[in-house]
DONU-802929 format. One record per atom (N, C-alpha, C): residue in one letter; x, y, z. Coordinates in steps of 0.1 Angstrom, whole numbers, plus 5000, padded with zeros to 4 digits. Layout:
REM DONU-802929
AXYZ;...
***
This chain:
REM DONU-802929
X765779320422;X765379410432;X765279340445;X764179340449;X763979270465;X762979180463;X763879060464;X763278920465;X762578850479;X761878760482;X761578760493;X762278700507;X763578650502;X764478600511;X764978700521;X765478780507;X765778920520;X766479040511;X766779160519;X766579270507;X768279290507;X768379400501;X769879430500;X770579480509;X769879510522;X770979550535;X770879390542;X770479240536;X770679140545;X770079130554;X768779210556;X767979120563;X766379040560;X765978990572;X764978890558;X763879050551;X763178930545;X762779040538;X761379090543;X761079100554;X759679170559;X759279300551;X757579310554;X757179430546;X757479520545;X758279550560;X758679690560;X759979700553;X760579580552;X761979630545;X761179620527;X760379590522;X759879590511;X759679690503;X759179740515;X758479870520;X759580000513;X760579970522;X761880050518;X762279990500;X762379910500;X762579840485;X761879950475;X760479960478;X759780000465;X760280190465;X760480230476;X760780340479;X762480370471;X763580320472;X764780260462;X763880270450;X762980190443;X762880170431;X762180280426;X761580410433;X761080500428;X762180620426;X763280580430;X764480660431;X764580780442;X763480740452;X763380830464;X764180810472;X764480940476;X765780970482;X766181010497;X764481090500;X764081160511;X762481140515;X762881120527;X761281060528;X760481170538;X759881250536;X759281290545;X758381290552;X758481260568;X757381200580;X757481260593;X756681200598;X756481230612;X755781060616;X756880980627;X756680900631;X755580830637;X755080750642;X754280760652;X753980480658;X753880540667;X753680360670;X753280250658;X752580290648;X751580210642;X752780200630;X753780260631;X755180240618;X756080250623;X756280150638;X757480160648;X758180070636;X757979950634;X758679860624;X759279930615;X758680010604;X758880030597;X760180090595;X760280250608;X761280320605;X762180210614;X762280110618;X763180070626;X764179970613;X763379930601;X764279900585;X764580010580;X764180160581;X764680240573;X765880330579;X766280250596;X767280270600;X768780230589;X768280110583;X769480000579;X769280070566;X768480220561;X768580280545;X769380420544;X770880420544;X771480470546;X771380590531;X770380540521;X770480600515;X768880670512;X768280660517;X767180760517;X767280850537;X766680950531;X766981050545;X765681080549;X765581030564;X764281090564;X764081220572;X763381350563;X763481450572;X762181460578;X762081490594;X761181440600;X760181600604;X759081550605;X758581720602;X757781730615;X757081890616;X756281880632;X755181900629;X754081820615;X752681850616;X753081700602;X751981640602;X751981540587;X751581630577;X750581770581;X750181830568;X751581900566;X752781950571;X753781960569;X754581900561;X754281700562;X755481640555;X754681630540;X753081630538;X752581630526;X752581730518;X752981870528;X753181980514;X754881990509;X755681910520;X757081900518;X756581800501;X756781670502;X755981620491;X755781660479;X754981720477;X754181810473;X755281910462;X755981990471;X756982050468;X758181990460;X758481870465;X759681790462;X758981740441;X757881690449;X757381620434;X757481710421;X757081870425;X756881900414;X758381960410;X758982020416;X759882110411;X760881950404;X760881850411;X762181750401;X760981670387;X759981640389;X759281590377;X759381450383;X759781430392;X759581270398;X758881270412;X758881110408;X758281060423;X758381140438;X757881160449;X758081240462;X757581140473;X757581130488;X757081020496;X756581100506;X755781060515;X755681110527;X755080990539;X755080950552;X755180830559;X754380910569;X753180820572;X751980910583;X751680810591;X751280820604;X750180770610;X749280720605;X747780640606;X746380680602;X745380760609;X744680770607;X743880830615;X743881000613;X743981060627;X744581170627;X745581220619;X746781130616;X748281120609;X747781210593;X746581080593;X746681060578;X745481210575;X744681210583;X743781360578;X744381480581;X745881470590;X746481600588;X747181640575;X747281510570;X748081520557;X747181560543;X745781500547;X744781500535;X744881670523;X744881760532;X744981910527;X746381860513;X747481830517;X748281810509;X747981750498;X747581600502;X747381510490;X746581550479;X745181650483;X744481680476;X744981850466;X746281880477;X746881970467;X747881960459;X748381810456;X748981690450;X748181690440;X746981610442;X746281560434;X745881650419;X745481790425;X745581900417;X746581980411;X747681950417;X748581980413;X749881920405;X749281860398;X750481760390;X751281680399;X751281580408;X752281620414;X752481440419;X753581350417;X753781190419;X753781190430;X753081200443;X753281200457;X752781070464;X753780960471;X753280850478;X753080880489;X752280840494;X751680840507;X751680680512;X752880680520;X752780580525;X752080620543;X750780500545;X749780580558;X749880400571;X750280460577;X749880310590;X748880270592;X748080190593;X747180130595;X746680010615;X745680040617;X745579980631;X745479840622;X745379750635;X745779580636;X744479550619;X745179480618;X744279390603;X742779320606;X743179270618;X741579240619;X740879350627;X741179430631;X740179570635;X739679650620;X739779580613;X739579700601;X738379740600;X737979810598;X736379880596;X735079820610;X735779750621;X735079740630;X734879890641;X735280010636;X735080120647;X735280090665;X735979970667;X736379980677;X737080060685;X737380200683;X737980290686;X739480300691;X739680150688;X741080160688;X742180280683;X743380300690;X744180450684;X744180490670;X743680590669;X743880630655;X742980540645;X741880520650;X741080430639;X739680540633;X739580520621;X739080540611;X737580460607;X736480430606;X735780350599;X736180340591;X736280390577;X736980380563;X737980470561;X739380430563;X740580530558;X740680540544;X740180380540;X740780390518;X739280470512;X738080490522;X737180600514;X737580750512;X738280780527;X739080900525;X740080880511;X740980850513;X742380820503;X741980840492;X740880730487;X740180700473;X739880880467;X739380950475;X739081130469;X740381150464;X740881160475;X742781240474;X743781200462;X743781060461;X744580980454;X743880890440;X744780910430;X744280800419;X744580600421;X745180580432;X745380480435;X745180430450;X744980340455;X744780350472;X745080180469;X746080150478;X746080000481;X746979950496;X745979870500;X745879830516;X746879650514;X748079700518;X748779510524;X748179470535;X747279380530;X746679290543;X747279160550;X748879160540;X749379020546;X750879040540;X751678970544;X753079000537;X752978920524;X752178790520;X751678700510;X751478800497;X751178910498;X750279030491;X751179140491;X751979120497;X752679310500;X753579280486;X754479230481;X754779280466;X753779320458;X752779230458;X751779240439;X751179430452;X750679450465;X749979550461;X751279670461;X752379640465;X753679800465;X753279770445;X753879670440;X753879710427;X752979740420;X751879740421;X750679820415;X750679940420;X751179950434;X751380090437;X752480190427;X753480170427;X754680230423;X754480240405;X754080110398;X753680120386;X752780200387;X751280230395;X750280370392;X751280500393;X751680520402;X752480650405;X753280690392;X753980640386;X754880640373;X754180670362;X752580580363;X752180600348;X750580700348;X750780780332;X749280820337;X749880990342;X747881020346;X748181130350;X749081160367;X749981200367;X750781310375;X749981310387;X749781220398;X748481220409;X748981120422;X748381200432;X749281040446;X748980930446;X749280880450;X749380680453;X749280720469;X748280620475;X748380570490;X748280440490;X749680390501;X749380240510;X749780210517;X748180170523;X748180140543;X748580050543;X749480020554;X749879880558;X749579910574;X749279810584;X748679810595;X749779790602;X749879780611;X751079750625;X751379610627;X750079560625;X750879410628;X751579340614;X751579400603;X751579310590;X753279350590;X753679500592;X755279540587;X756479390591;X755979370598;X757379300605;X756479100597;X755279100591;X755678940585;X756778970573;X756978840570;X757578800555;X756678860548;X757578920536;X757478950523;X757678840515;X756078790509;X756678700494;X756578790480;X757378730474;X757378760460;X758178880454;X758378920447;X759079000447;X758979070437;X759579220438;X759579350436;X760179410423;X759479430416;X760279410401;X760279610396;X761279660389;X761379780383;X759879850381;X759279970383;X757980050381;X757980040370;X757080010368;X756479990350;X755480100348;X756280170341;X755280330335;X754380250323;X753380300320;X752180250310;X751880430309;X751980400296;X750880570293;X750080520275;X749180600274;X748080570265;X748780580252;X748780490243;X749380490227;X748580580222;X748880710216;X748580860208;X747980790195;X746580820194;X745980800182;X746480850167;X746980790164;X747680880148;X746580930143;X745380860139;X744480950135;X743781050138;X744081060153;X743681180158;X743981300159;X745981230155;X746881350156;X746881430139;X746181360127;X746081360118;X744681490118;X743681420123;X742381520124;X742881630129;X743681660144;X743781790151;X744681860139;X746681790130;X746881890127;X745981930116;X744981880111;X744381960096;X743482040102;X742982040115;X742482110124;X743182280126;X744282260132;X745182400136;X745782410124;X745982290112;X746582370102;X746082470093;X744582460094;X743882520087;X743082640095;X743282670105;X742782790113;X743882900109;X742383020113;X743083140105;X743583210116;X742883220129;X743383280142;X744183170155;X744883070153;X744383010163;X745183050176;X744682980189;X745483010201;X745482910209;X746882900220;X747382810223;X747282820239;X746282740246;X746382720265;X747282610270;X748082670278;X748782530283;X748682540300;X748682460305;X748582410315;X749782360325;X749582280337;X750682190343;X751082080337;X750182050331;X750581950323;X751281900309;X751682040306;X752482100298;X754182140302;X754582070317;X755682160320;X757082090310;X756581960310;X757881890302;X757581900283;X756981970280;X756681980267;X757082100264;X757782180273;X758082310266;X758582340255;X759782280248;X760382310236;X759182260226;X758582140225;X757282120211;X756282220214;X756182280226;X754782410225;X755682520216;X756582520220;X756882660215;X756982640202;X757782530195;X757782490181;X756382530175;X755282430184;X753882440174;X753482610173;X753682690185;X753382770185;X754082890174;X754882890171;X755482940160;X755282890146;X755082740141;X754882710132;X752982730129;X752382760139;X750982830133;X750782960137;X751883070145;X751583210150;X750783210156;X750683140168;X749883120177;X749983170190;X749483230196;X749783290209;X749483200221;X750183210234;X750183100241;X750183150255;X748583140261;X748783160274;X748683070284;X748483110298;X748882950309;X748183050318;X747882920324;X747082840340;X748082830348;X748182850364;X748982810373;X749982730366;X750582610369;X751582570366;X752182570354;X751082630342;X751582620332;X752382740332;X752682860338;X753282960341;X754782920336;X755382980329;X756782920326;X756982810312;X755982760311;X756182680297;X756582750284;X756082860285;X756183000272;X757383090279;X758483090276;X759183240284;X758183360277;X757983440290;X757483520289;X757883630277;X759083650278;X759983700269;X759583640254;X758983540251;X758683480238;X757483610232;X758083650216;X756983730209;X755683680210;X755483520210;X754483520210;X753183460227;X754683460232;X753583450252;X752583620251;X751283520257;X750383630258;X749783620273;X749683700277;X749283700296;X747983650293;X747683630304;X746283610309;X744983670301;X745483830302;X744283930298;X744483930283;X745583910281;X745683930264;X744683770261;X745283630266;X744183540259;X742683570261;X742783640272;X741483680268;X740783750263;X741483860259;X741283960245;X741283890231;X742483780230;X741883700220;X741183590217;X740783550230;X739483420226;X738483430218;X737783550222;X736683580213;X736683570196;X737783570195;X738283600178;X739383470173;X739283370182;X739983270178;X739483150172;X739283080164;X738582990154;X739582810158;X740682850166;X740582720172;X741882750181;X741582700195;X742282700203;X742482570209;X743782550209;X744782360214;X744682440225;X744382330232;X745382290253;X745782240253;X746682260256;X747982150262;X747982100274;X747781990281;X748081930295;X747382050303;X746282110294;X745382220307;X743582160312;X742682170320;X741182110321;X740882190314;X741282340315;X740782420303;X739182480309;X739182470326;X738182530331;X737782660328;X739182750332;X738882890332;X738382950321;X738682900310;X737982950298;X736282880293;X736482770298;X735382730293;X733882800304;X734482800319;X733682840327;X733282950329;X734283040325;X734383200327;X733883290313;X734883200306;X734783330292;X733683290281;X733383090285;X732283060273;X732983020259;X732182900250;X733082870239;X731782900228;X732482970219;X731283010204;X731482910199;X729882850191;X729782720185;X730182720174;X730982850171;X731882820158;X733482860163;X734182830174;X734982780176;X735382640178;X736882570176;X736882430175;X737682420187;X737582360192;X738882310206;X739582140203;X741282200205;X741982080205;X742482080215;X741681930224;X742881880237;X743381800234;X745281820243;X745581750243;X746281760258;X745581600262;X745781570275;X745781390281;X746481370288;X746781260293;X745981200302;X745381280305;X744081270314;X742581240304;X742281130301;X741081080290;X739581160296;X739181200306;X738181270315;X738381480309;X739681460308;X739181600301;X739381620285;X739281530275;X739281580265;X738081630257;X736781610262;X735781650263;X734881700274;X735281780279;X734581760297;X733381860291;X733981980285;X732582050284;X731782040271;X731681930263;X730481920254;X730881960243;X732182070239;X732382180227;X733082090216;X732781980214;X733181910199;X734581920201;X734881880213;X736381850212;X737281780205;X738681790196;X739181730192;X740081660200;X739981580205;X740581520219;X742081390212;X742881430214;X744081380216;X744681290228;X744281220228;X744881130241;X746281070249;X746981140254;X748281080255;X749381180261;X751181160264;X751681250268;X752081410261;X751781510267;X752081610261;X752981660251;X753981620261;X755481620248;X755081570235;X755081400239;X754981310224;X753481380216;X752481400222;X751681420212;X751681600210;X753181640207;X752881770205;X754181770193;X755081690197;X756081690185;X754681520176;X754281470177;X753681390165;X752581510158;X752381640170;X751481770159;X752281870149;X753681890154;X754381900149;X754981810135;X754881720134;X754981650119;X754481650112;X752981620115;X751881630108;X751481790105;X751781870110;X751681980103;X752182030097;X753482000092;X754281990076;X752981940065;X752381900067;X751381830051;X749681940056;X749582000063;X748382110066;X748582250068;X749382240073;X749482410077;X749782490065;X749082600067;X748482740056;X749682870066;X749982890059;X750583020053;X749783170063;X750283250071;X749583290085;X750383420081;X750283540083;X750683660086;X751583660097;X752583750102;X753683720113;X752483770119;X752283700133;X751883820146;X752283920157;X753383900155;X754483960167;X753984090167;X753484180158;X753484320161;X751784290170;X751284260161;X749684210175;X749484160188;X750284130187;X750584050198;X751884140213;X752284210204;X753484310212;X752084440212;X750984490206;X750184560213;X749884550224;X749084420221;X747984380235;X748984360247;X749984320245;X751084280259;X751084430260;X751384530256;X752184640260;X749884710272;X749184680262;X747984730266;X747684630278;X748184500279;X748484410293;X748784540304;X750084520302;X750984620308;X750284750319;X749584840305;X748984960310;X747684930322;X747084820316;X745784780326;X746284720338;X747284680341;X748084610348;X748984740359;X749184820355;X750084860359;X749384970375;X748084950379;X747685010388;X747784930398;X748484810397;X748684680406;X749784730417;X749584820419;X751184860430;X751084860446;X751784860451;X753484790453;X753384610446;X752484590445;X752884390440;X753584400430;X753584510421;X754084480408;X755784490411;X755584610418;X757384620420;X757984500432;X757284540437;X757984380444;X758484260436;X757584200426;X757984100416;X759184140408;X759084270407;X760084320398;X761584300407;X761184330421;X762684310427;X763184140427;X761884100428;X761983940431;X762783890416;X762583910403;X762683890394;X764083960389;X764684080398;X766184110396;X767084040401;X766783920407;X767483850417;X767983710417;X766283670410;X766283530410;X767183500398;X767883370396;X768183370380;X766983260375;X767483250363;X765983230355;X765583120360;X766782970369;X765582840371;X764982870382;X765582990392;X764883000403;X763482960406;X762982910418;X761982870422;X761182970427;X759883010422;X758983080431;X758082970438;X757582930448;X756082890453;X755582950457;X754082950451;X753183070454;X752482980468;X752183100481;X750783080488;X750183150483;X748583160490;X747383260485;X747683370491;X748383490485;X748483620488;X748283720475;X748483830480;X748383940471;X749483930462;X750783930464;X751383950460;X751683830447;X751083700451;X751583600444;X749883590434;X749383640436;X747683640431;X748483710417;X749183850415;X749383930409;X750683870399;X751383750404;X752483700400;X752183660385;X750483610388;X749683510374;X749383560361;X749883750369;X749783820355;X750783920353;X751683960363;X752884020362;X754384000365;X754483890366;X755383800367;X756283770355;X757583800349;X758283700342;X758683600341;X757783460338;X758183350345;X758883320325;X760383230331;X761383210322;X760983070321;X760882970327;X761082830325;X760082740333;X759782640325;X758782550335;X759382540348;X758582500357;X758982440373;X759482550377;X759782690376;X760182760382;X758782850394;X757782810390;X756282860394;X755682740401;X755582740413;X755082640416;X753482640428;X752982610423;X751482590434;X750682500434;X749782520440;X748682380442;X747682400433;X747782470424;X746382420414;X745382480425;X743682380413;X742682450416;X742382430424;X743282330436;X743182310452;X743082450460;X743982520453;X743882660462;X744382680475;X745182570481;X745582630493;X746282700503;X745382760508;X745782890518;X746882800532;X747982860529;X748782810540;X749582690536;X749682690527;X751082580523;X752082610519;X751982740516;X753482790511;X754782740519;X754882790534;X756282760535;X756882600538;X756082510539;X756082410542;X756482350528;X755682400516;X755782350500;X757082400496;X757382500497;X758882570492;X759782510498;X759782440511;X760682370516;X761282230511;X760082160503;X759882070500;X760582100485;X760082200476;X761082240465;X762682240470;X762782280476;X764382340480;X765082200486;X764782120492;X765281990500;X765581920486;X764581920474;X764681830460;X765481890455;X765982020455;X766582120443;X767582200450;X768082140461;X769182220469;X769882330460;X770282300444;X771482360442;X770782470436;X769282490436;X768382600432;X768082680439;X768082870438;X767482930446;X765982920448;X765682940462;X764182940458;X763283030469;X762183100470;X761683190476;X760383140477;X759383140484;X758183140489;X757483230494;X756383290479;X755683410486;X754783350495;X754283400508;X753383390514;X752583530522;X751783520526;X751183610536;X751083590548;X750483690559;X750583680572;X749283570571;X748383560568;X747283470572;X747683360568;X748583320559;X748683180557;X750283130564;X750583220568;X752283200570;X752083130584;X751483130593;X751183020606;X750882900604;X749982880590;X749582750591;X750682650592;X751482670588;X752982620585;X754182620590;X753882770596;X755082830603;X756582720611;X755582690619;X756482580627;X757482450617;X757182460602;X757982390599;X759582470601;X759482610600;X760882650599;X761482580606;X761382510619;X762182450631;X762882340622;X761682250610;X762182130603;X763182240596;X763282330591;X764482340579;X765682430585;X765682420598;X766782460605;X767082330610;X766482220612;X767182110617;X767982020609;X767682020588;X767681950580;X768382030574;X769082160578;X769982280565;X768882300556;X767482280553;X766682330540;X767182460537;X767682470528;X767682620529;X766582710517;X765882710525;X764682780517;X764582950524;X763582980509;X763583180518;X761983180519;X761483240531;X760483270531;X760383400530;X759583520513;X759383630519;X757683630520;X757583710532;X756083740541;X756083860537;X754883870531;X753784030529;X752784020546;X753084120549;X751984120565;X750884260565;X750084210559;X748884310560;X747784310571;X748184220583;X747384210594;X745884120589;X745784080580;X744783980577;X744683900568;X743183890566;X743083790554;X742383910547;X743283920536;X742884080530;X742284030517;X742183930510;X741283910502;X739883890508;X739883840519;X738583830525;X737783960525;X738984020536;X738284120535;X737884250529;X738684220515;X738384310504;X736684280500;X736484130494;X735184070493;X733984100501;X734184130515;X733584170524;X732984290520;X733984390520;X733984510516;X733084560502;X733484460493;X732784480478;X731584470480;X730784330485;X729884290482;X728584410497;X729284390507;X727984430519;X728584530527;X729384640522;X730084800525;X731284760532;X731684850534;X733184880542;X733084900555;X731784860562;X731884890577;X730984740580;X731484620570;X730484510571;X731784400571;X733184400575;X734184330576;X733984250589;X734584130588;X734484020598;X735283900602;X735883870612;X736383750614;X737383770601;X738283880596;X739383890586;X740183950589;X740384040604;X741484050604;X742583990618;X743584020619;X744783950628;X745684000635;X745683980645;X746784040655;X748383950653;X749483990649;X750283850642;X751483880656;X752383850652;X753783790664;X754683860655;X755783950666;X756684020660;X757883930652;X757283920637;X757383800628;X759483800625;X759983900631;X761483880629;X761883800642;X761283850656;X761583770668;X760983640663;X759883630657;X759883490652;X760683390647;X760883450638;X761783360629;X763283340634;X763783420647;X765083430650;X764683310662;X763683300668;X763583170677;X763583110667;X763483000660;X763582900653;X765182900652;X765983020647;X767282990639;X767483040633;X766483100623;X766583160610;X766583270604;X767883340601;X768183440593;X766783530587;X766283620598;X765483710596;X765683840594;X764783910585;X765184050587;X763884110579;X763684270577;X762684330571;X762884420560;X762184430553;X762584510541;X761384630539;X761984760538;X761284860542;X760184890527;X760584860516;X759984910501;X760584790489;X759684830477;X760384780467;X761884750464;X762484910468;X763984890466;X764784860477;X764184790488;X765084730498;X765084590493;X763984550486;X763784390487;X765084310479;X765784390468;X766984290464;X767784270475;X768284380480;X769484340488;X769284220501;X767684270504;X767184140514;X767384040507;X766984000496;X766883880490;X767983840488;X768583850486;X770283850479;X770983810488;X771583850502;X771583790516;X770883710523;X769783680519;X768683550522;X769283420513;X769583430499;X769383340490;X771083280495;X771883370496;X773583350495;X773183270513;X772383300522;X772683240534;X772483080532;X773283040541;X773382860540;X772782800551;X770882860548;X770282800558;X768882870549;X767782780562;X766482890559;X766683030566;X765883120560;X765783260557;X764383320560;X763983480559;X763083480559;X763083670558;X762383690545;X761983830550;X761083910548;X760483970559;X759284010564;X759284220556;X758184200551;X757684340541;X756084360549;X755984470553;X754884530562;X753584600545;X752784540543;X751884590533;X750484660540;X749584720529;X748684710532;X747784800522;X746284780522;X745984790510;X746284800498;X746384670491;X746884650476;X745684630469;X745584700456;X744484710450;X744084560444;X743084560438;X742484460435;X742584360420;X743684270422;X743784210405;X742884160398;X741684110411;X740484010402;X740084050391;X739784140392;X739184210378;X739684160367;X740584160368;X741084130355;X741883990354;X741983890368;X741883760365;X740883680362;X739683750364;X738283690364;X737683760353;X738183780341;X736983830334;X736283760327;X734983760330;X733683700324;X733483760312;X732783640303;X731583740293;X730983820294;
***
């Protein structure tokens, strides 16, 4: 790879071209940044990298939810190139919806001169501690304080990123260090992940082999394991519901996928329920675990196989592999189960009826879902319509569902969708957002008219932040609303300054043909749906004991 003499475009080998090296070895392809003095060097080697593109964005928290986006929908590595300081806390929002979101995202961050470090001399863009920030965001943080050091710290970088839980890598390099020599050199990412306890996989299958009800949670960290969930799930009649990204691991269409409300209709009555690649919060925090149910995790993440106390049967390692090693082992355990398809086709259809006062969100998904084909890409922002997705949605295939986890953030949608679509060009893909979150971002449309992204933005505009103001309303009356609603910008002249193929869709049954002419256009897109009071899904995403 890149030795210290000098890299493969011939020139010597300074950090920054190293820099570029490790970026090659992660198989990144597109870098997304916003420039700034303190990585003048830098991009001035990644001139001479004809083979990564860098698309250049107009906010850093822009190039982190690009990122973000890219990571999850391909299952690999993503980059993004920041300032520090200011650079690097515009971007923070991102990384921390990375971090929760499954998601391989490097952050590479500039750093002021090497010996200003932690002196607060207020030099530009300086920080007291930038790696105390990082350290929250990221499972790895590593600072080149010399070109002597910039191979061993990129490769500890790039080998974290690769192995392990699914989470960002940051590393600062300062302004004065890019341009010394690079010693040592740069060897292939070395993935490490945790050797699967046979005997553990032994304990869980006599575990699920021998349960009379059991049920199956899967998670994001479930998205590459889909064919062994479904396997296990069928070989114990097990019903299988999901968490945000786990959305798509079960086609919905499977007899035995169960929504949201249905697992929760069957928790109470289940004698052992596996996770797959889930924390397994919402159930444990919301619905409570009976001391005569058993729990099997299985997760790559060693911090949640017992987080909540419940005699976990904790399986340590990647989803996939330790779900086909549960699969073997349950040829010599598994007991003999009644089919459940017809119980299981009740509660869905009684889903359905409890569900079905969700209107216009419901039909809307339904046009969304006549359109897309099955890999299509949704990314959810925090809106109504994408709130309702988590229980009335057909989602067909992993990675087709994409969000930030329990990060929650308001306002990354169209910046994240873009970030899918730039990784997955030859995929359609749409981004629900709302009018309150559709600004935070907005301004990236300029990036994906400048780069061909061709992503679709469709906007619900209900003049506020209508979950707020719902909450408002519930808790302290209807004439006690505040600081929730918005005066917005006639959002088609919007989007037509930018460039971008806008238009409005009057109802449910306008929205295919919008969409349909958004998706076929060979550019970004955008189409604007005027809402307003949509009823309330919580209820029934939050049901407590």
């Amino acid at each position: 790879m890149a030795a210290a003499a000098e890299d493969r475009a011939g020139g010597a080998a300074t950090v920054a071209r190293l820099s570029v090296e490790a970026l090659r070895a992660l198989g990144v392809d597109t870098l997304f940044c916003l420039p700034g003095v303190q990585n003048d060097d830098f991009f001035d080697a990644l001139v001479d990298a004809r083979d990564i593109r860098p698309v250049v964005t107009r906010h850093e928290q822009g190039a982190a939810y690009m990122a973000l986006g890219a990571a999850q929908v391909t299952a690999r590595p993503a980059a993004l190139c920041v300032v520090p300081g200011p650079g690097m806390l515009n971007a923070a929002a991102g990384l921390t919806s990375a971090y929760w979101g499954n998601a391989r995202v490097l952050a590479l961050i500039g750093a002021v001169p090497s010996g200003l470090r932690g002196l607060s001399t207020g030099i530009l863009h300086d920080l007291p501690d930038p790696a105390a920030v990082l350290r929250q965001l990221t499972k790895h943080t590593g600072y080149v304080g010399g070109g002597i050091e910039a191979a061993s710290v990129w490769q500890q970088a790039i080998d974290a990123l690769i192995s392990g839980v699914p989470r960002p890598v940051a590393v600062e390099v300062p302004v004065d260090v890019w341009s010394q020599p690079a010693d040592g050199v740069l060897e292939a990412p070395r993935a490490t992940k945790p050797a699967i306890d046979t005997d553990r996989i032994e304990q869980a299958a006599r575990v699920l082999g021998q349960a009379r009800r059991p049920l199956i949670v899967v998670g994001g960290g479930a998205q590459d394991a889909s064919e062994p969930v479904r396997q296990l799930a069928e070989m114990l009649e097990a019903p299988v519901y999901a968490r945000h990204m786990g959305l798509g691991v079960m086609d919905t269409r499977h007899r035995l996928h169960a929504y949201l409300t249905v697992g929760r209709d069957l928790w109470p009555t289940s004698d052992v329920v596996l996770g797959v690649g889930t924390r397994m919060e919402f159930p444990n925090v919301e619905w409570g675990v009976d001391p005569a149910q058993t729990i099997v995790q299985v997760n790559i993440d060693a911090d949640e196989l017992d987080r909540y106390g419940a005699g976990t049967v904790g399986v340590h390692g990647d989803a996939a592999e330790a779900c086909r090693l549960l699969i073997d082992a349950l040829g010599r355990h598994n007991r003999r189960r009644d089919d459940r398809t017809g119980e299981i086709a009740g509660l869905r259809a009684r889903h359905l009826e409890r569900i079905a006062y969700l209107e216009p969100q419901l039909s809307y998904l339904r046009a969304i879902r006549s359109v897309l084909p099955d890999d299509g890409i949704i990314v959810e922002d925090m809106t109504q319509v994408a709130f309702v997705a988590h229980i009335g949605y057909e989602h067909r295939r992993p990675r087709t569902f994409l969000s930030t986890g329990g990060a929650g953030t308001l306002g990354a949608g169209v910046a994240h969708g873009m970030g899918a679509a730039a990784a997955a060009p030859d995929r359609a893909q749409v981004t629900i957002t709302g009018d309150g979150g559709m600004l935070f971002t907005a301004t990236e449309l300029a990036t994906a008219v400048q780069h061909g992204i061709n992503t679709t933005v469709l906007l619900f505009d209900n003049a506020g932040y209508a979950n707020v103001q719902r909450l408002q309303r519930q808790r302290f009356g209807p004439d006690r609303t505040i600081a929730s609603a918005l005066r917005n910008p006639d959002w088609v002249a919007f989007g037509e300054s930018f460039g971008v193929r806008t238009e409005r869709a009057g109802s449910p049954d306008d929205l295919p043909q919008a969409l349909e002419g958004s998706l076929a256009h060979p550019g970004p897109s955008m189409v604007v749906v005027d809402t307003a009071d949509e009823p309330d899904p919580w209820p029934l995403m939050r049901l407590r004991r």
